[in-house]
C-alpha positions as CSV (number, residue, x, y, z in Angstrom):
1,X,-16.1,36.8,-15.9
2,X,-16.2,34.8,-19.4
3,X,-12.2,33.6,-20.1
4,X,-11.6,32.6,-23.4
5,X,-8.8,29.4,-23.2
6,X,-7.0,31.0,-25.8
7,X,-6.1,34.0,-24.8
8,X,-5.2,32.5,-21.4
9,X,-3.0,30.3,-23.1
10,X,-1.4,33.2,-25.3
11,X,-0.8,35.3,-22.0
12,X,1.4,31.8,-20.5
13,X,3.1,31.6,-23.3
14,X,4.0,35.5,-23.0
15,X,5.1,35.2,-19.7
16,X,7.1,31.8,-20.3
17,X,9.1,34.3,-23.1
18,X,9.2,36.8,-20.4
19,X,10.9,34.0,-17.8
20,X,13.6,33.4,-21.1
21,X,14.2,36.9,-21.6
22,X,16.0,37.4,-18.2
23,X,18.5,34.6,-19.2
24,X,18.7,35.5,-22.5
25,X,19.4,39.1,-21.6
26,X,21.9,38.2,-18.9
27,X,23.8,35.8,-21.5
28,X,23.8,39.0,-24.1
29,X,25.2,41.7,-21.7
30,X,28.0,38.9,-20.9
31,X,28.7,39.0,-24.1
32,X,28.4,42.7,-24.6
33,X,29.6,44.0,-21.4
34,X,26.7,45.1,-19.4
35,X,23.1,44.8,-18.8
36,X,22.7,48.4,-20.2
37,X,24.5,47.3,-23.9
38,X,21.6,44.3,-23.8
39,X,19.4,46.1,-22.9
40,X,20.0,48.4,-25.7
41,X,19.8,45.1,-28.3
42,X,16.7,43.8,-27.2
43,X,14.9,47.1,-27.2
44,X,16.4,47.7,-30.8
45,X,15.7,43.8,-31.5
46,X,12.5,44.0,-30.8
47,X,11.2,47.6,-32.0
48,X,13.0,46.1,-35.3
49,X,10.1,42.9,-34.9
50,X,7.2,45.6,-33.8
51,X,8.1,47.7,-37.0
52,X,7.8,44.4,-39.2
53,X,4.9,43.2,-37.6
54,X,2.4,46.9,-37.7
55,X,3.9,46.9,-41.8
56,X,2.2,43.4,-42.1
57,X,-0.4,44.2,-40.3
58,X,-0.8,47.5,-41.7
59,X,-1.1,49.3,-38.6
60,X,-1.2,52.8,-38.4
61,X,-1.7,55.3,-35.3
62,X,-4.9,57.5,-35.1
63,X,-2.8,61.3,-34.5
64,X,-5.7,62.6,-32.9
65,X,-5.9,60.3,-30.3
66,X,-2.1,59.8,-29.8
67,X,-2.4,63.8,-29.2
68,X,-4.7,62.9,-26.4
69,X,-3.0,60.2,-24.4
70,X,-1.7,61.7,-20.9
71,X,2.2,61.9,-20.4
72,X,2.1,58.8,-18.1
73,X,1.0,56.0,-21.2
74,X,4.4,56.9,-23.0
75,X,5.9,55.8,-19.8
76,X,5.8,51.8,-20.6
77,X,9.4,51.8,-22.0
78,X,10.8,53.3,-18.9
79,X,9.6,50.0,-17.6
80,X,10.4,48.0,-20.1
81,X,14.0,49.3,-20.0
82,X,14.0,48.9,-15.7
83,X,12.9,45.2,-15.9
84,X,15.6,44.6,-19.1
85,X,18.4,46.0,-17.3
86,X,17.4,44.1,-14.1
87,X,16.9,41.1,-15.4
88,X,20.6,40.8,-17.3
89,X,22.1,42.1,-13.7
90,X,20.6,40.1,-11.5
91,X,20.1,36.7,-13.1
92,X,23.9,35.9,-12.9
93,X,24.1,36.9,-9.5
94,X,20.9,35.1,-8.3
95,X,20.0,32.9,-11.2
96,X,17.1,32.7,-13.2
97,X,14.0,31.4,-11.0
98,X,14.8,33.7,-8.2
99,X,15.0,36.2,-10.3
100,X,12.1,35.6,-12.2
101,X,9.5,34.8,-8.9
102,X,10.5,37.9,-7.7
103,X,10.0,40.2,-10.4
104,X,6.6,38.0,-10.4
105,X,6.1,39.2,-6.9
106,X,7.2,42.6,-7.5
107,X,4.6,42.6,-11.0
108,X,1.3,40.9,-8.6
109,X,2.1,43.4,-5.7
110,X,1.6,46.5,-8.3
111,X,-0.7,44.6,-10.1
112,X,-2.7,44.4,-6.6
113,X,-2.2,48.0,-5.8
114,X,-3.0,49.3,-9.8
115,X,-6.3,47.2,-9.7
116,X,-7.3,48.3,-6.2
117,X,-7.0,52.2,-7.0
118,X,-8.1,52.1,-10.6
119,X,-5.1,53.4,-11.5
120,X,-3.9,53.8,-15.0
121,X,-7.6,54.2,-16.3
122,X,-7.8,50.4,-15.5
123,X,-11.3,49.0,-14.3
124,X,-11.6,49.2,-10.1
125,X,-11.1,45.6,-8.4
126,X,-11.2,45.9,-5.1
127,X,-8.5,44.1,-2.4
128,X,-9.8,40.8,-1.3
129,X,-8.5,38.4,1.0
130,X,-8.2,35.8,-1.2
131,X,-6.1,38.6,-3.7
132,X,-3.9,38.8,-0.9
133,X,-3.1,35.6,-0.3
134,X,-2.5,34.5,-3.7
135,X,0.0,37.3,-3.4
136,X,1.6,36.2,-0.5
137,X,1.7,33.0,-1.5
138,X,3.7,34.2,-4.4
139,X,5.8,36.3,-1.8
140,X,6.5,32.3,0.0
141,X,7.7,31.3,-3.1
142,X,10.3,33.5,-3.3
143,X,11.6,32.6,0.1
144,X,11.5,29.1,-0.8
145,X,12.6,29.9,-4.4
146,X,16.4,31.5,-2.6
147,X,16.3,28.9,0.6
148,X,16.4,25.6,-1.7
């Protein structure tokens, strides 16, 4: 495969906001009074940024197609909202790395499975060995990540 290095270094810097959302979140529904009220925010926060951004980038659905899609791709909110609502509960309880690495591991372990099956129309990569340790080196982490 041909990686650009910038949208490698785009998708880091996603995650690395993804790894400040859980705190940020969990500081929010402090404030609010549960992870469910934050939740709430950030989703309204940041369809409030989407709706800015498709004006400015003059975005606009194609109907036809968006009468096509199969009931599962208006599903990615649901998980949205699930990783949201965990993150705010659990990173007070278990702090912010743990939290994190194992939503990581939780992410590469359907990541593997997703690839593996073709699911979700995306493009077949089969299991490998060296897939699976990568994930269960990522699956170490977390029990070093809660030990020390």
């Amino acid at each position: 495969m041909n990686f650009s290095w910038l949208p490698m270094l785009l998708l880091i810097l996603a995650g690395g906001a993804t790894a400040m959302q859980a705190p940020t979140n969990a500081r929010l529904a402090a404030g609010v009074g549960s992870p469910v009220n934050a939740a709430f925010i950030s989703f309204a926060v940041g369809a409030t940024a989407l709706g800015i951004l498709a004006a400015a980038l003059h975005t606009r659905p194609d109907m036809a197609s968006v009468k096509a899609l199969p009931v599962w791709a208006w599903w990615g909110g649901l998980y949205g909202c699930m990783f949201v609502v965990a993150a705010a509960w659990g990173v007070p309880r278990l702090g912010a790395a743990l939290v994190i690495t194992l939503m990581v591991a939780g992410q590469l372990l359907s990541g593997l499975a997703i690839d593996h099956l073709g699911a979700f129309g995306v493009p077949k990569h089969p299991m490998s060995i060296g897939r699976v340790a990568g994930v269960t080196l990522v699956f170490l982490g977390v029990l070093l990540v809660r030990r020390f």
